[in-house]
C-alpha positions as CSV (number, residue, x, y, z in Angstrom):
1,X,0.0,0.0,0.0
2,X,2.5,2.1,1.0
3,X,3.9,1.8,-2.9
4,X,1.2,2.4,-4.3
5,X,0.6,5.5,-2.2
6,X,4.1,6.9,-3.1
7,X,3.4,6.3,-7.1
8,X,-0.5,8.0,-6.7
9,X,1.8,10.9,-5.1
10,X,4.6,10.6,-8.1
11,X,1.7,10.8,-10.6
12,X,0.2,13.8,-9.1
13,X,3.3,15.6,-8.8
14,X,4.1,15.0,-12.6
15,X,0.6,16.1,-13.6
16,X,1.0,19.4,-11.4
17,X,4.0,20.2,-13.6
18,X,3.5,19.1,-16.5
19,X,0.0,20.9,-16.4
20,X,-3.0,19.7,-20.0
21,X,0.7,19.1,-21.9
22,X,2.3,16.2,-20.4
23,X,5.4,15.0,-22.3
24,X,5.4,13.0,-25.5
25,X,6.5,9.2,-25.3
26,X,9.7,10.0,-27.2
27,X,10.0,13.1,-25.7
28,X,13.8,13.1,-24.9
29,X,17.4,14.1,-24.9
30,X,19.1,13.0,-28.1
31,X,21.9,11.0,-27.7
32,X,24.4,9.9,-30.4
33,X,24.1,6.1,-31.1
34,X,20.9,5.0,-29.3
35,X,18.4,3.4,-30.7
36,X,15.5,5.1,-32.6
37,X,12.0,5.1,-30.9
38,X,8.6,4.0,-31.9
39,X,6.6,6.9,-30.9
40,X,2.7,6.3,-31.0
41,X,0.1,9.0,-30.2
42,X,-4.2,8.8,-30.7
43,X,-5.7,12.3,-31.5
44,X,-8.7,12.5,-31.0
45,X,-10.9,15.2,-33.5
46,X,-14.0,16.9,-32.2
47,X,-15.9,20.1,-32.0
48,X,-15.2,22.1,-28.8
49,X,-15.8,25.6,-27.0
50,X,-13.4,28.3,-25.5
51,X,-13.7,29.3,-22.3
52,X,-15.7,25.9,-21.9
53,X,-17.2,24.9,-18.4
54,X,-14.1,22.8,-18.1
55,X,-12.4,26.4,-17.5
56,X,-14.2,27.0,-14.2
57,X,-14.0,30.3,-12.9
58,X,-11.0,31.7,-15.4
59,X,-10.0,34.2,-15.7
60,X,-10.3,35.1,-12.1
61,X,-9.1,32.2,-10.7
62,X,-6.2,32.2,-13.5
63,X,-5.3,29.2,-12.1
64,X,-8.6,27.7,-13.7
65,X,-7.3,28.9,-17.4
66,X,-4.4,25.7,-17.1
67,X,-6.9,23.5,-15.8
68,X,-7.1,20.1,-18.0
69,X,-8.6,20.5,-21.2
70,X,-9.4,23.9,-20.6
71,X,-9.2,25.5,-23.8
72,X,-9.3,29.6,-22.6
73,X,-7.6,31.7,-26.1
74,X,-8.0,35.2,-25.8
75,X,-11.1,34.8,-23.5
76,X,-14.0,34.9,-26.4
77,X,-16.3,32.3,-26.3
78,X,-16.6,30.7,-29.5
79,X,-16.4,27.1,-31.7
80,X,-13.0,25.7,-32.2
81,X,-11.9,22.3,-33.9
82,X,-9.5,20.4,-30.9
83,X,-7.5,17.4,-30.5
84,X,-7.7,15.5,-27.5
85,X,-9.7,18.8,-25.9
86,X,-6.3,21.1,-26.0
87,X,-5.2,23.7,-28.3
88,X,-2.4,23.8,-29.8
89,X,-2.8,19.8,-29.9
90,X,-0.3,17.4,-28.0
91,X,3.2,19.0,-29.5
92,X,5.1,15.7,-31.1
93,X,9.2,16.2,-29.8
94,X,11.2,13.3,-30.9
95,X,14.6,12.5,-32.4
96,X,15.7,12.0,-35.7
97,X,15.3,8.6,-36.7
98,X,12.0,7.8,-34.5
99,X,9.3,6.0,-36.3
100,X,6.1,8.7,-35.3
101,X,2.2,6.9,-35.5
102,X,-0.4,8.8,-35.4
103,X,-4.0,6.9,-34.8
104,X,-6.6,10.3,-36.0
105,X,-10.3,9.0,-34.9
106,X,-12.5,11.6,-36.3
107,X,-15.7,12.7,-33.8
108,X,-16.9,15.3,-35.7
109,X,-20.4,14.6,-36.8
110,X,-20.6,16.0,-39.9
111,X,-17.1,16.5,-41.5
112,X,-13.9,15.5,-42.5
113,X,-10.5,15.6,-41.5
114,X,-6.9,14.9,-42.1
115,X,-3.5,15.8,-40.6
116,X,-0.4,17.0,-42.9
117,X,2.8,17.1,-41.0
118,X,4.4,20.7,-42.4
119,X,7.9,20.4,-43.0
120,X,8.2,16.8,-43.0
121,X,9.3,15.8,-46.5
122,X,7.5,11.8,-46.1
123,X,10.3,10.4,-47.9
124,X,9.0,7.2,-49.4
125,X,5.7,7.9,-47.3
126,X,4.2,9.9,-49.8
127,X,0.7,8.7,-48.6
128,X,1.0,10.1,-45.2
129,X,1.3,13.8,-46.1
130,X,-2.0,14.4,-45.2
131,X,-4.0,15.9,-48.4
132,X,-7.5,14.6,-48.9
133,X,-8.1,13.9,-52.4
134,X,-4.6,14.4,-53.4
135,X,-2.1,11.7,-51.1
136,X,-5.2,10.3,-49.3
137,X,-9.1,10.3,-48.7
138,X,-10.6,12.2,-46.0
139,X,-10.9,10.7,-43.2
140,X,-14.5,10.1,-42.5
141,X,-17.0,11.1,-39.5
142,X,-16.6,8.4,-37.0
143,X,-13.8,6.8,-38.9
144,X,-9.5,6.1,-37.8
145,X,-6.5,6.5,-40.0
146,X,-2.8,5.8,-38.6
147,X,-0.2,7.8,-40.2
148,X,3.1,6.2,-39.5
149,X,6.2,7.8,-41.0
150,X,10.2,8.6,-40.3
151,X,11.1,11.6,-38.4
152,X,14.3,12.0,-41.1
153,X,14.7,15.9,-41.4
154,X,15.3,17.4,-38.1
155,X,14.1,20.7,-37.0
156,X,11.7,22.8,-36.0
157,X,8.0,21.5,-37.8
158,X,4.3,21.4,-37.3
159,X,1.3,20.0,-38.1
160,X,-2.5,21.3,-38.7
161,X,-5.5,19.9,-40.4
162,X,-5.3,19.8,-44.5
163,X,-9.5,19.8,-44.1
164,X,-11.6,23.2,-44.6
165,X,-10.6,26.1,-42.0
166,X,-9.9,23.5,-39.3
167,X,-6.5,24.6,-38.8
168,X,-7.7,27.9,-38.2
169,X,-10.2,26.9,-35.4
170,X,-7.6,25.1,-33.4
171,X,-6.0,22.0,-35.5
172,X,-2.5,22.4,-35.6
173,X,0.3,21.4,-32.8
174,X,3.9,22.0,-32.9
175,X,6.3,19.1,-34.1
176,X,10.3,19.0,-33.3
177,X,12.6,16.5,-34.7
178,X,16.2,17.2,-32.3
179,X,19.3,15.7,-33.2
180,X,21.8,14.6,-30.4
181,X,24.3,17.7,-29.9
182,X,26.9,16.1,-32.1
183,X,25.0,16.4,-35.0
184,X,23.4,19.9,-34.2
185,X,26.0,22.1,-36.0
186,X,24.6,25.2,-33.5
187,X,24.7,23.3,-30.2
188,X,27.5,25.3,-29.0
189,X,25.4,28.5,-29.3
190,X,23.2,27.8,-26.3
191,X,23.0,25.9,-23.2
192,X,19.4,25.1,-23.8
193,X,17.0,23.4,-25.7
194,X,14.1,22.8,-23.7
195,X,10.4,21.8,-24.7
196,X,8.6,24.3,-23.5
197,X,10.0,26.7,-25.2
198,X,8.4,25.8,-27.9
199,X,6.4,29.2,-29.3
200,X,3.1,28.6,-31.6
201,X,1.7,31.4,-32.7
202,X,-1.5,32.6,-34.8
203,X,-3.8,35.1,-35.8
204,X,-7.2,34.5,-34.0
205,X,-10.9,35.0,-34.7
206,X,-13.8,35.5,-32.7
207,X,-16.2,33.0,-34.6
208,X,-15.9,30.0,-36.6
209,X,-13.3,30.0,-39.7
210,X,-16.4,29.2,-42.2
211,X,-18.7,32.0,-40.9
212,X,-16.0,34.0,-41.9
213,X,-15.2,33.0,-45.0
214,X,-18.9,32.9,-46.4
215,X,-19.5,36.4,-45.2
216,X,-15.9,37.6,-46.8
217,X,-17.1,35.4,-50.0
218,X,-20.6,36.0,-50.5
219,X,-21.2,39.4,-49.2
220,X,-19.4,42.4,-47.6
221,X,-17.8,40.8,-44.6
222,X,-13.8,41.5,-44.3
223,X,-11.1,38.6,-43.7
224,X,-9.4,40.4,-41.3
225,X,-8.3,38.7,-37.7
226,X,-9.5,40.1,-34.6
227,X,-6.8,38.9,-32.4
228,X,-3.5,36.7,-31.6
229,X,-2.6,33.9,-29.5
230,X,0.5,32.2,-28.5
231,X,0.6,29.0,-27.3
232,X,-3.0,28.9,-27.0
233,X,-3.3,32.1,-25.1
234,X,-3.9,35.7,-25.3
235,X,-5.5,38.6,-24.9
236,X,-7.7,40.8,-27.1
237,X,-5.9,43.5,-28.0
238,X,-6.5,46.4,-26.1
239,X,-3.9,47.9,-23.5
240,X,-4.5,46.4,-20.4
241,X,-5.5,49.2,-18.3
242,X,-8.6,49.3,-20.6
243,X,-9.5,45.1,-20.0
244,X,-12.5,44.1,-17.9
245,X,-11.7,41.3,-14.8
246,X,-13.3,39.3,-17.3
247,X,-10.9,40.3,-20.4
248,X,-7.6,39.8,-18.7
249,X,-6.5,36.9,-19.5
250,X,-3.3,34.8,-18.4
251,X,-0.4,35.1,-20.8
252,X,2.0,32.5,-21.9
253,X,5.4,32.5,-19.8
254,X,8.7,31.4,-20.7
255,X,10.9,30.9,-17.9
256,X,14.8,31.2,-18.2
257,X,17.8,31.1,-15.9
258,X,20.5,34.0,-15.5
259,X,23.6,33.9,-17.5
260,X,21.9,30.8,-19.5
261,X,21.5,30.8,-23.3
262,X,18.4,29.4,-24.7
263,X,17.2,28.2,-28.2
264,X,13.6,28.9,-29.3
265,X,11.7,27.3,-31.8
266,X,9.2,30.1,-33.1
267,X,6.4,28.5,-35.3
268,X,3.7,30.1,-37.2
269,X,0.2,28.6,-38.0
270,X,-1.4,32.0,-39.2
271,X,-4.0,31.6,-41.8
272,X,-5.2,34.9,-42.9
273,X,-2.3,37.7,-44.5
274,X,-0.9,38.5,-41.3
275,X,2.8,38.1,-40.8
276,X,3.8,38.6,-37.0
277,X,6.3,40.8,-35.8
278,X,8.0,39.1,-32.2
279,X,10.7,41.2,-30.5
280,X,12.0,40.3,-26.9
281,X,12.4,43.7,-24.0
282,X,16.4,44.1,-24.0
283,X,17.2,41.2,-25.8
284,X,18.6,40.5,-29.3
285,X,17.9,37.3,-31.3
286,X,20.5,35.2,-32.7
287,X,19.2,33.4,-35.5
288,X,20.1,30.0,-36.6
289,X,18.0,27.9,-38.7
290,X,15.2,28.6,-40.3
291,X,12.1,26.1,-41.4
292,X,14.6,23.3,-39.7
293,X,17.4,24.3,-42.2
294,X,20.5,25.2,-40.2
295,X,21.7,28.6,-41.6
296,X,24.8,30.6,-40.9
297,X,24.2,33.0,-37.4
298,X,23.1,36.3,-38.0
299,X,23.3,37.9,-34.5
300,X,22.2,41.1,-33.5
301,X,18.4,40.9,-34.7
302,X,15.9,43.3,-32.7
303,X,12.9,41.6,-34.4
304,X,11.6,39.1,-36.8
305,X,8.9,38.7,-38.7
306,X,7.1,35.5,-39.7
307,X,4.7,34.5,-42.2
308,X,1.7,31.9,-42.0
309,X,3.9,28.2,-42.3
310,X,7.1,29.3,-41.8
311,X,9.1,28.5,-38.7
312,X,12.2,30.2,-37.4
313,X,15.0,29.0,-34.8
314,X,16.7,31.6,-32.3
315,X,18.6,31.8,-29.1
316,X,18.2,34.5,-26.2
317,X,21.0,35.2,-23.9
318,X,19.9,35.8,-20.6
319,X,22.0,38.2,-19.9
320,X,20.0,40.8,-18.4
321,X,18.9,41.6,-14.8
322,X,16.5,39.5,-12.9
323,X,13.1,40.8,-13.9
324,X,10.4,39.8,-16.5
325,X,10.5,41.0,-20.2
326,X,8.0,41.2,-22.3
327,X,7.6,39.5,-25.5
328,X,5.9,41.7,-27.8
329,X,4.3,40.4,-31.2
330,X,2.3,43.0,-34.0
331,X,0.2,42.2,-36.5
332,X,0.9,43.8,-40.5
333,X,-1.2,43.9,-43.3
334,X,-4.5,43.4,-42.7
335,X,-3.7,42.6,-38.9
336,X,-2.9,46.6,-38.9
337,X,-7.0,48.1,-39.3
338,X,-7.5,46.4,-36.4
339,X,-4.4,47.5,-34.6
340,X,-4.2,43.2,-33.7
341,X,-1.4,42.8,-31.2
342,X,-0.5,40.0,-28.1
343,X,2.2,39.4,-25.7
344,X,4.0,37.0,-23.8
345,X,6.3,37.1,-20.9
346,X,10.3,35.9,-21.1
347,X,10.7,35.9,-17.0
348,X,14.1,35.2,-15.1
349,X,13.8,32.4,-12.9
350,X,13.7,34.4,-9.4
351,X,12.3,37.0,-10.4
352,X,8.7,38.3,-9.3
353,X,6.0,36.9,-10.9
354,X,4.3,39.4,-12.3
355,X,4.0,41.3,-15.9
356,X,6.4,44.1,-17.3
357,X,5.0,47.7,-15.8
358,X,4.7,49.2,-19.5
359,X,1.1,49.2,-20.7
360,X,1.2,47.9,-24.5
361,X,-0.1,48.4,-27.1
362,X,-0.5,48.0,-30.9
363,X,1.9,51.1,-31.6
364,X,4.5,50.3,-29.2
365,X,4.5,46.6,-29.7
366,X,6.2,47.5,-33.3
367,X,9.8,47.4,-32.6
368,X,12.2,48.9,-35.3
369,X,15.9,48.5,-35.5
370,X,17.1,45.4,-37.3
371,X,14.2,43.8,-38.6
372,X,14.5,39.6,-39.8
373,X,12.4,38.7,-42.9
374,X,10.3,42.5,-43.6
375,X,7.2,42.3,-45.3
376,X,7.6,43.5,-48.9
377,X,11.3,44.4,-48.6
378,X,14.0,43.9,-51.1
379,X,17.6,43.2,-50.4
380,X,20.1,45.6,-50.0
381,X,18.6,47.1,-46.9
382,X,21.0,47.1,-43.6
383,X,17.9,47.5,-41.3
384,X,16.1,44.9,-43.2
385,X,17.3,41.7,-44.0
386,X,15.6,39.6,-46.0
387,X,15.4,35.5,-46.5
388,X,17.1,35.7,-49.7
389,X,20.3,37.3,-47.6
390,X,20.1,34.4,-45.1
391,X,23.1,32.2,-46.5
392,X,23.0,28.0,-46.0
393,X,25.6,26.4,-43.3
394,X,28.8,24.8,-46.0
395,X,27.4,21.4,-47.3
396,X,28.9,19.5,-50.3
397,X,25.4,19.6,-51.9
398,X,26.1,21.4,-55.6
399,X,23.3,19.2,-57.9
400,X,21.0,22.4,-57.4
401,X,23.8,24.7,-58.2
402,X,23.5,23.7,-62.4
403,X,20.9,24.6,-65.4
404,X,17.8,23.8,-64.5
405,X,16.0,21.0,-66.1
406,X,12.4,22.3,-65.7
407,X,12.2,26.2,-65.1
408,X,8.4,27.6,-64.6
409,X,7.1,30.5,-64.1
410,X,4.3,30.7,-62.1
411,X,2.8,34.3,-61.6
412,X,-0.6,35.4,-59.4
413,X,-2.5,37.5,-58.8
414,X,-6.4,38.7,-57.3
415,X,-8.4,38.7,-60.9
416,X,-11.7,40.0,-61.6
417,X,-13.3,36.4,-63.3
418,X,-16.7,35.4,-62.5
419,X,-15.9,32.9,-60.4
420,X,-18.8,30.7,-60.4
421,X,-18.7,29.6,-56.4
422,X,-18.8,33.5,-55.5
423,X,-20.3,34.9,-58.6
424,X,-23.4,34.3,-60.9
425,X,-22.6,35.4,-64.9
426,X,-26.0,36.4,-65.2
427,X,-27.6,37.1,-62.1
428,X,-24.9,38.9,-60.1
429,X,-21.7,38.8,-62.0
430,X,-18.9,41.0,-60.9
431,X,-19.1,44.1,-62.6
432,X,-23.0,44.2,-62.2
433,X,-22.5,44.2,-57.9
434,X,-20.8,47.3,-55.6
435,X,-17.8,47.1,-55.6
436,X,-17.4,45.9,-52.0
437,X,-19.4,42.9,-52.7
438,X,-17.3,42.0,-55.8
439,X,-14.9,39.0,-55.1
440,X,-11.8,38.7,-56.8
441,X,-10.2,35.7,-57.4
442,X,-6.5,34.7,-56.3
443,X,-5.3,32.5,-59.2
444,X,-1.7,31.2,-59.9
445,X,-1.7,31.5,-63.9
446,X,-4.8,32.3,-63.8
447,X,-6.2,28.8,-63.4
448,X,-7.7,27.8,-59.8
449,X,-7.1,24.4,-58.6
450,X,-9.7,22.1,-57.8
451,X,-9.4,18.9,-55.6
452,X,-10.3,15.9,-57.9
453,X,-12.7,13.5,-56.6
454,X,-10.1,10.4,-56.1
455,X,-6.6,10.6,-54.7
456,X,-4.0,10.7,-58.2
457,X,-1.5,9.3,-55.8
458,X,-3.2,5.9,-54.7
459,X,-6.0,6.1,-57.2
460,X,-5.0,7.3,-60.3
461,X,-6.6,5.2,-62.4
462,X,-10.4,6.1,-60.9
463,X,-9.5,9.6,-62.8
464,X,-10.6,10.7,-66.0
465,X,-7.3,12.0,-68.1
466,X,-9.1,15.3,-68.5
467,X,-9.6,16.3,-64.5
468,X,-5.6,16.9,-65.0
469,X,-5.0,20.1,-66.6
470,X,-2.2,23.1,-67.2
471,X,-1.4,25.8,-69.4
472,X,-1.1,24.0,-72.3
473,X,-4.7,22.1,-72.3
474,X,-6.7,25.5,-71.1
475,X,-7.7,28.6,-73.0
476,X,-8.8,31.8,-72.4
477,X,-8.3,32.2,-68.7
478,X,-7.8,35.9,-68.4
479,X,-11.5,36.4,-69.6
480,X,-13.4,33.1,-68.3
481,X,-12.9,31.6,-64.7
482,X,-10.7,28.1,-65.4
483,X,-11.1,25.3,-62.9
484,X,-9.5,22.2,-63.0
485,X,-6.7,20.0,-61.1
486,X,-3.9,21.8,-61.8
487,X,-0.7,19.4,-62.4
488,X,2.9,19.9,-63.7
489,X,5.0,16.9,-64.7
490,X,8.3,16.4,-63.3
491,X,10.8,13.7,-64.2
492,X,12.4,12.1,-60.7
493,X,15.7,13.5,-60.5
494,X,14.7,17.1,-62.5
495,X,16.2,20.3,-60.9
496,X,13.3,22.5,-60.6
497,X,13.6,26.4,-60.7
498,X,10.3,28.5,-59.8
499,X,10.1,31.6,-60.7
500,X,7.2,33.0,-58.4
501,X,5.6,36.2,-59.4
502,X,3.2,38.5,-57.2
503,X,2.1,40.7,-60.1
504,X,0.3,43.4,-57.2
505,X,-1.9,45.0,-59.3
506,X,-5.3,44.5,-57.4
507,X,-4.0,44.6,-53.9
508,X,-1.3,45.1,-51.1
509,X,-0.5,41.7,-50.4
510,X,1.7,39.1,-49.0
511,X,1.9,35.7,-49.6
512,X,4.0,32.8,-48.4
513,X,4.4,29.8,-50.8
514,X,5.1,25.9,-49.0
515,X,6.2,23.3,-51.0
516,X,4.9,19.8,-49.9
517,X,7.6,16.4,-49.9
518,X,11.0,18.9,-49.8
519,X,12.8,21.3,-49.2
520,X,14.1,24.2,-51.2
521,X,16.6,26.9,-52.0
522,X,15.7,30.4,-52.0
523,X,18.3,31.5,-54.6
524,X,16.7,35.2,-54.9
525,X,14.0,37.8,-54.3
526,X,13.4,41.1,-55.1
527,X,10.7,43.8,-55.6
528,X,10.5,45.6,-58.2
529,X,7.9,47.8,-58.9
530,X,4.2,48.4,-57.5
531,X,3.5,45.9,-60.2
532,X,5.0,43.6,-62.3
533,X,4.1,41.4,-65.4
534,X,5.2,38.0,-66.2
535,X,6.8,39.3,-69.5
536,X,8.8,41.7,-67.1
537,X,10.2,39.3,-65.5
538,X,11.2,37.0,-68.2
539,X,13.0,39.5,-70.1
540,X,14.8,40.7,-66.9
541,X,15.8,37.0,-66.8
542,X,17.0,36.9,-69.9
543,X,18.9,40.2,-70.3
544,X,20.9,38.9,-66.9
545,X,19.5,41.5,-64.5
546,X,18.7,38.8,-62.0
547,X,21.1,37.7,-59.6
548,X,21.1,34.6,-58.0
549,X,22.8,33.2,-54.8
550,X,24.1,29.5,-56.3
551,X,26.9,29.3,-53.6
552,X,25.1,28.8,-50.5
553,X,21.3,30.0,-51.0
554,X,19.4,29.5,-47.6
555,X,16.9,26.0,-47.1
556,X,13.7,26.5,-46.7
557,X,10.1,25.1,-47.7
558,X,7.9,28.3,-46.7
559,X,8.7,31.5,-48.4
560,X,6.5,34.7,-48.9
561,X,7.1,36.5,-52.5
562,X,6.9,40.2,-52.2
563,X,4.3,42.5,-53.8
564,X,4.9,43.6,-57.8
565,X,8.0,41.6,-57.6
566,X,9.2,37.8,-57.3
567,X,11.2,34.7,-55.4
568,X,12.7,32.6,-57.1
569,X,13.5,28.8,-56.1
570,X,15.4,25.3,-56.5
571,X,14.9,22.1,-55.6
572,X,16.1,18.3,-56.8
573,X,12.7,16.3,-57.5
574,X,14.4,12.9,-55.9
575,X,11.1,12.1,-54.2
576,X,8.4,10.8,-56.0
577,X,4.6,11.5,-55.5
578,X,1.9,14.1,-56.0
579,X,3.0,17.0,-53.7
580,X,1.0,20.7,-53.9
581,X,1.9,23.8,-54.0
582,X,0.2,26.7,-52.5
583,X,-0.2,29.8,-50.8
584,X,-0.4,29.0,-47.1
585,X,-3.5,31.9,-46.2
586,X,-6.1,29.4,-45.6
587,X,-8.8,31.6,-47.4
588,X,-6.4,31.8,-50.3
589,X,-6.1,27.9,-50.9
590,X,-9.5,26.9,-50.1
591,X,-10.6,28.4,-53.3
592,X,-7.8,27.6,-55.0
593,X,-4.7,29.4,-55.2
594,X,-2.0,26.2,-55.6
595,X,-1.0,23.4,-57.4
596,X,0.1,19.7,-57.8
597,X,3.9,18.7,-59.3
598,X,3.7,15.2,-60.3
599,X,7.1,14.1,-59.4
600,X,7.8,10.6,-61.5
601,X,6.2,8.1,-63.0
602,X,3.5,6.1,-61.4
603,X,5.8,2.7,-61.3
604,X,8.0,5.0,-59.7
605,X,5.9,6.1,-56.7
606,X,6.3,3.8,-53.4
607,X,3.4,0.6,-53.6
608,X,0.4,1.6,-52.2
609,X,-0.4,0.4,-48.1
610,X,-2.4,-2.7,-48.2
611,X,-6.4,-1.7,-47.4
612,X,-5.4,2.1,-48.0
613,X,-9.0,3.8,-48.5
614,X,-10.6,4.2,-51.4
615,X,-13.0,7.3,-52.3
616,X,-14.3,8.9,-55.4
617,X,-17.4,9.8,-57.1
618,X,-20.4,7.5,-57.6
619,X,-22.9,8.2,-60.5
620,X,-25.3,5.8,-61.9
C-alpha cells in the first residue's frame, strides 16, 4: 500500500508540472548512437468551446485557465476544432530517426478531417502527407487512419489539419525532430533546448473559420483577424489598463535562468495575411535555422517577422537583470486596421511573478531597428534583412547549383473572373455588384485548382485523363474563370527552378508559398515595382538582371514572395509523389490558389499500403 501511495503521489506531482501538456513518449534528450523510438500517439478530433465549463471560474481564478482541457484563447467564447480537448494539440518532440504513428479518430459529426505534418518531406511515405483527395481520402465522420512515418529531417515542424478552416479553429500542434548535440551544428550556441519553449503562434478569430469566409465570399464581410494567441493564449488587443476582470486573461510564460543561453523554436500557423512581428524587451535574437534548415548565425536581430507556415529557430541570452520581459508580437497587413497585437512574458527564474510595468499596445508593440524577414522588402537594406540574404551552413550539396532541367514561371495574382462559387454570370456577375461585394479571385496563372474526386497518388486510375490540366490544355483564362486540377510533370531526379511572381496589381499583399515532400533553395527575391508582369520578369531573366545566390542560398520550404515583384527557387525532385503547392493563407487555398507537381512516374511512386481507402465519385 505504502507503494502504491508513493506512485498515486509521483503521478500527481508529474501532472501538477506538467499541467494539460504532459510529455510525449519519445519526448527526450538525443543521444548519439541509441536506438530510434517508436513513438505512438491517438488524436482524437471533435468540436469544442473556448472558455468551456471545463475552464471553471477563469479568468479570475487564472489558475482555472491551465486547468485540464481547458481551452481559454484570448477569453471569447466561440467554436473551435481540438484534438484530444487542448489547443495547440499534444506537441510531437522526438529525435531523428524515430518511427512517429499517429491513430486520427475523427468525432466530428458531420465532416472530414486529415493531418499534414508541415515540414516533414514523407520520404517514401508519400501517402501520409495528409492531403484529402490528393495523397489520401478524407478521413470520414466516425472513422480512424494511422499515419506512420520517419522523423528524417530534423528541425523545427508542425502539423495542422489539411481539411476546410480546421486549422484555423484550433487543429494544428507544434512538431520538433532534435538531433543529439553532435549532429546539431549550432549546439554550441546555447546551453538550452528545452520543450517548452516551444512558441506557436496565430492570428485568431472571434467566430468560426467558415462564418468568416462565407461572409468575406458571399457578401461584404472582411477577412481580417480580430486577435493573436501564442501557445493557445492571449489577450484581445486592447492595453491592459482598458480590459475588464473578465478580459484579462493569463499570458503565456517562458521561464529562463540567468547567465543561461536558450534556443527557441518560433512556429507560425497564421492563416489569414498577417505576418507577426515578435521582438523580446532588451534582448537581441541570434538566428540560426530557419524552417529546420540550419543557416549561418546572424546575431544582432531586434525583431523578426514570420509569415503563415514558416518556422524560425533563435537563441536568447539571458543576460540581463532579474526581472520579467516582455515579448511583444504586432500584426501587419491586414492585422494593422485592427491595430491586432498580443504578448508573452520571457521571465528570469527568481524573479517576481508578475507582468512588465509598461502598458502595450498596438503602436508600441512594433519594434524597429534590425528587422529579420520584412514584409515587402528587397535586399540591400541594412535594417532589413531579407530570406534571400540568409546564407545556408557549407554542405557538399552542388546538384541544385547547375541549369535547370524544368524552369516555370508561375505568376498570381487577385483577378476579376466570375468565379462561379462567389459569382453568378448572369444574375450577379462581378461588374454588375458594388464594388465591396465583388470577389476577386487569387489565381496562380490564372487557373484555380480544384481537388479531384479520387486521390491521383493511390487512385490514379479512378481519374478521368481530362480532370488533370495546365497551361497548355486550357484557353482563355484571363476572360473566363478556369477550374480544373492543376498538375505539372516532373521527371524524378529534375532540378526544378520556380520563378514565383506577385504581379500586385489588385491589392497590397503578402503571400507565403510551401512546398509539400521537400525542401528548397531560395536563390533570390526582389521587388520591383508596384507591379509587375510575367513578360517583365522573363526578359529581366533573360537580359541577366537577375542575380542569384548558387553558392550557399538559404533551405527552406515556406517562403513569402513580395508584392509587384518575385522569389525565385530550386529544388532536386528525388522524391516521388503528388505533392502541392500553394499559398499558405487558408482563405487563399481553399478556393484555389495552388497546385500539384507530379514528381515521377507512377511505377516510380512507393506501392500503395495494403487496405489504403478508397473514395471517389459514384454516379449511376
Amino acid at each position: 500500500m505504502a507503494q502504491f501511495g508513493v506512485a498515486i503521489l509521483f503521478v500527481f506531482l508529474l501532472r501538477l508540472v506538467l499541467g494539460s501538456e504532459q510529455a510525449g513518449p519519445c519526448q527526450r534528450e538525443c543521444i548519439e548512437g541509441e536506438m530510434a523510438q517508436r513513438c505512438s500517439y491517438i488524436f482524437h478530433i471533435e468540436y469544442y468551446y473556448t472558455m468551456s465549463k471545463a475552464c471553471y471560474d477563469c479568468p479570475h481564478i487564472q489558475a482555472d485557465c491551465d486547468r485540464m482541457y481547458c481551452v481559454a484563447a484570448d477569453g471569447v467564447e466561440r467554436g473551435v476544432f481540438v484534438i484530444n480537448r487542448q489547443m495547440p494539440g499534444p506537441s510531437i518532440q522526438v529525435c531523428q530517426g524515430d518511427t512517429i504513428i499517429v491513430d486520427v479518430k475523427n468525432h466530428l459529426a458531420s465532416e472530414t478531417c486529415s493531418i499534414h505534418w508541415h515540414g516533414i518531406h514523407q520520404v517514401g511515405t508519400p501517402y501520409m502527407d495528409g492531403v484529402p483527395l490528393v495523397t489520401q481520402c478524407p478521413i470520414s465522420p466516425a472513422s480512424s487512419f494511422r499515419y506512420t512515418f520517419l522523423a528524417e529531417n530534423p528541425g523545427t515542424h508542425f502539423y495542422h489539419s489539411h481539411s476546410g478552416f480546421q486549422r484555423a479553429d484550433g487543429v494544428f500542434g507544434s512538431l520538433i525532430v532534435r538531433q543529439s548535440r553532435q549532429k546539431d551544428p549550432h549546439s554550441s550556441l546555447y546551453d538550452y533546448d528545452l520543450p517548452e519553449h516551444v512558441m506557436l503562434v496565430s492570428d485568431w478569430l472571434g467566430e468560426l473559420g467558415v462564418a468568416k469566409f462565407v461572409a468575406h465570399h458571399h457578401d461584404d464581410g472582411d477577412n481580417k483577424p480580430s486577435s493573436m494567441i501564442i501557445n493557445g493564449k492571449g489577450r484581445i488587443p486592447k492595453p491592459r489598463n482598458e480590459l475588464t476582470s473578465n478580459e484579462t486573461m493569463p499570458l503565456s510564460v517562458f521561464n529562463v535562468q540567468q547567465g543561461k543561453r536558450y534556443r527557441f523554436r518560433l512556429i507560425s500557423n497564421g492563416f489569414l495575411n498577417c505576418p507577426i512581428q515578435l521582438s523580446v524587451d532588451n534582448h537581441t535574437l541570434l538566428v540560426i535555422a530557419s524552417d529546420g534548415g540550419s543557416i549561418q548565425p546572424i546575431e544582432g536581430i531586434d525583431s523578426l517577422i514570420i509569415d503563415a507556415g514558416e518556422r524560425y529557430d533563435f537563441v536568447v541570452n539571458a543576460d540581463q537583470q532579474l526581472s520579467s520581459y516582455w515579448i511583444r508580437l504586432h500584426g501587419h497587413m491586414d492585422c494593422d486596421s485592427k491595430k491586432v497585437f498580443q504578448a508573452a512574458i520571457l521571465r528570469y527564474i527568481g524573479a517576481p511573478e508578475i507582468e512588465p510595468e509598461e502598458v502595450l499596445t498596438f503602436e508600441n508593440t512594433e519594434r524597429f531597428g534590425k528587422v529579420l524577414n520584412p514584409v515587402n522588402f528587397a535586399p540591400g537594406d541594412d535594417q532589413h534583412v531579407t530570406v534571400a540574404e540568409l546564407k545556408a551552413l557549407a554542405d557538399n550539396l552542388t546538384d541544385w547549383t547547375g541549369e535547370p532541367d524544368m524552369k516555370f514561371y508561375l505568376a498570381y495574382d487577385f483577378y476579376a473572373v466570375n468565379n462561379w462559387h462567389f459569382h453568378d454570370s448572369q444574375y450577379y456577375p462581378i461588374f454588375g455588384v458594388e464594388k465591396n461585394h465583388r470577389l476577386y479571385t487569387p489565381q496562380v496563372n490564372h487557373i484555380s485548382l480544384r481537388f479531384p474526386s479520387s486521390p491521383p497518388l493511390s487512385q490514379y486510375n479512378s481519374l478521368l485523363p481530362d480532370v488533370f490540366c495546365n497551361e497548355s490544355t486550357v484557353s482563355n483564362c484571363t476572360e473566363e474563370f478556369c477550374e480544373c486540377t492543376y498538375t505539372l510533370d516532373i521527371p524524378l531526379g529534375s532540378l526544378v527552378e520556380l520563378i514565383v511572381i506577385d504581379e500586385g496589381v489588385t491589392f497590397d499583399a503578402t503571400h507565403p508559398f510551401h512546398l509539400h515532400g521537400s525542401s528548397f533553395r531560395v536563390v533570390a527575391m526582389e521587388r520591383v515595382a508596384s507591379n509587375v508582369s510575367v513578360d517583365q520578369i522573363r526578359d529581366m531573366d533573360e537580359n541577366g538582371q537577375i542575380r542569384r545566390n548558387l553558392i550557399d542560398a538559404p533551405v527552406k520550404d515556406t517562403v513569402a514572395v513580395p508584392d509587384g515583384g518575385y522569389t525565385i527557387i530550386r529544388f532536386v525532385a528525388t522524391n516521388p509523389g503528388y505533392w502541392l503547392f500553394h499559398c499558405h493563407l487558408e482563405f487563399h487555398i481553399e478556393i484555389g490558389m495552388g497546385l500539384i507537381f507530379k514528381v515521377g512516374d507512377h511505377e516510380e511512386l512507393p506501392p500503395i499500403p495494403e487496405n489504403f481507402p478508397t473514395c471517389g465519385n459514384w454516379l449511376f
